[in-house]
N, C-alpha and C positions, 0 to 999 in steps of 0.2 A: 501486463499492460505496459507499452511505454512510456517512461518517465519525459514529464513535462515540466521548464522550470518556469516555478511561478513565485520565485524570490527577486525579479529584478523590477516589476511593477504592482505594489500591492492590490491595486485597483483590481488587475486582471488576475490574480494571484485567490482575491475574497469572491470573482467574479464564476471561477470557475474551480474553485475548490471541490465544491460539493460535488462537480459533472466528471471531474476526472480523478476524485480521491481516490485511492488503489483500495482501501478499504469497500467502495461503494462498487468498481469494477467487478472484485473477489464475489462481494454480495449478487450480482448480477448475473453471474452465473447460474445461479442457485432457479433464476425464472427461466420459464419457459420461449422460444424464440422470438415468439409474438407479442407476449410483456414487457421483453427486453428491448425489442425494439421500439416499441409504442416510450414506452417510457424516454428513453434514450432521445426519440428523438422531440418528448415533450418536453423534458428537463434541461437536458443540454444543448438542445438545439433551438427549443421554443416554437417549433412547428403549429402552427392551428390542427386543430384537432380533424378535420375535414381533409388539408393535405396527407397526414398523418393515415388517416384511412384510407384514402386513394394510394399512396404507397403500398399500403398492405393489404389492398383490394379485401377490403371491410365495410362497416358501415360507420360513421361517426361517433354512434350510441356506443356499439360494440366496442368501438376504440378507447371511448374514454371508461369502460368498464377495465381493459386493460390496464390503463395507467393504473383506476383507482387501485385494485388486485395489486399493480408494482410497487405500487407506495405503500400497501399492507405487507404486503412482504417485508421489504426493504425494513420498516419501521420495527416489525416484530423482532428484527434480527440486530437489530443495534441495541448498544448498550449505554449506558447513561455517560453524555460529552464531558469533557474536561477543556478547560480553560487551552489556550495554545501556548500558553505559559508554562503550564504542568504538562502538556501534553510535550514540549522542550525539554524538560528537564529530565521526564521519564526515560527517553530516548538518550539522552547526555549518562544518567544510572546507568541505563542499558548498555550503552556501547562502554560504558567502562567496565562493569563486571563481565560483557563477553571478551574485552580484549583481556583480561587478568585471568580466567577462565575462573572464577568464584564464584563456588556452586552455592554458596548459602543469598550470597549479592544477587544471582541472576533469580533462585527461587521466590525470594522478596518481593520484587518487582513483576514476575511473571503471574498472569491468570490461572486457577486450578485446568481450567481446557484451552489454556493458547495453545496456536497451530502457526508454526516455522515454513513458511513458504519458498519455496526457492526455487530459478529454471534451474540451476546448476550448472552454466554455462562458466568456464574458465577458473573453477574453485574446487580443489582436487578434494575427496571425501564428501560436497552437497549434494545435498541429497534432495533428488529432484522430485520424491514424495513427498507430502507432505508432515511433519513430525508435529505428534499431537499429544499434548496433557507436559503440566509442570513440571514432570520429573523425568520425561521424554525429554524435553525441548530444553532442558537446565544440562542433561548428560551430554547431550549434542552438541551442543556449545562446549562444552568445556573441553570437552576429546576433539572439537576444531580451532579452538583457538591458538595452539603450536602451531598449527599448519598454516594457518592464514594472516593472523594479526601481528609475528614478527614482521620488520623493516615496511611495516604496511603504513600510507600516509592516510592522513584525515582530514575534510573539509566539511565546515558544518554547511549545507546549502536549500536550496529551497524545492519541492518536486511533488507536482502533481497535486500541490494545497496544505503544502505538511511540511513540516522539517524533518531532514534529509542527513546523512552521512553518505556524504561520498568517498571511496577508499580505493587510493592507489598503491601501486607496486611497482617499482622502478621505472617513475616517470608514467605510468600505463592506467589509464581508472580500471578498478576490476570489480567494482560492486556497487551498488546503490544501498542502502540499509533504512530502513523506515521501521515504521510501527504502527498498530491502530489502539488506541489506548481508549481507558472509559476508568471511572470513579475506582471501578474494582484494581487497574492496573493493567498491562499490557496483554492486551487479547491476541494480538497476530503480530507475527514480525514476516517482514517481507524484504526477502534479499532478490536484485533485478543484477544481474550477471552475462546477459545477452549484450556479447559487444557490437551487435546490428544496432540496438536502442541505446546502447550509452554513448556511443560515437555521437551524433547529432545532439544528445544531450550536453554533453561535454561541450560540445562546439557551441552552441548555446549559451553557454556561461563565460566563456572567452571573448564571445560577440559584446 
């Protein structure tokens, strides 16, 4: 998904956390096209539920059966929130034990089934599968962090409702880094590497 920055107006930042969280995108995969969309366009866009079905040449009952269905989903698959304060500071652990490559540091902090997301665009060795469980996703890091986090710079910033590390390389952003966290500890990390979507983001934050 492209990174969206929602650290320069809190307002829109709290407004639209929930509709463009990368966490909630990832999740949204998971429904079928007609849940995805029904949802999508009730949540984040606030559509009447009558447009919404004329979109999707439905019936309005039908449609709001949709939603209901998306928001069960959705719910089933989330884990228990954490403050945005803890949900900072995980991400602050985090990006220090991947940049030290400390395999006991990254283990601490990771979930028994986190799953390492990444397009794999411009980051030699990412791996554009998805890498899944504690001590998959602890080894992975640590056999990339030579490669990537020498002479690499850090910016803490804001994207898509979440704190963000943005990370350049002589002068050039090369990565987005985030996380979806919950009480247990870091469930997904998500690295955005696509310099199509960090270009406008970047410029964004210079604006």
């Amino acid at each position: 998904p492209e990174p969206v920055d929602t650290s320069v107006d809190p307002q829109v930042g709290a407004e639209r956390a929930e509709a463009v969280d990368l966490a909630v995108l990832l999740l949204l995969e998971k429904l079928n096209p007609a849940e995805r969309a029904a949802y999508v366009l009730r949540e984040a866009f606030d559509y009447p539920y009558q447009q919404i079905a004329d979109i999707l040449e439905t019936s309005e009952a039908n449609t709001r059966q949709l939603v209901s269905r998306a928001r069960k989903h959705l719910s089933a698959e989330r884990r228990e929130p954490v403050s945005p304060d803890a949900h900072r500071r995980l991400l602050e652990v985090f990006h220090a034990a991947a940049q030290t490559g400390s395999l006991s540091a990254l283990e601490d902090v990771l979930t028994a089934d986190v799953v390492s997301y990444s397009d794999g665009e411009g980051m030699r060795g990412a791996s554009r599968i998805p890498v899944v469980g504690r001590a998959h996703v602890s080894r992975y890091l640590v056999a990339l962090a030579p490669r990537f986090w020498p002479r690499s710079d850090v910016r803490r910033v804001g994207a898509n409702g979440r704190p963000t590390v943005l990370v350049s390389a002589e002068g050039n952003s090369v990565a987005l880094l985030s996380v979806d966290v919950s009480a247990r500890g870091i469930e997904r990390i998500m690295w955005s590497m696509n310099p199509a979507e960090l270009a406008p983001y970047v410029a964004s934050l210079n604006n």
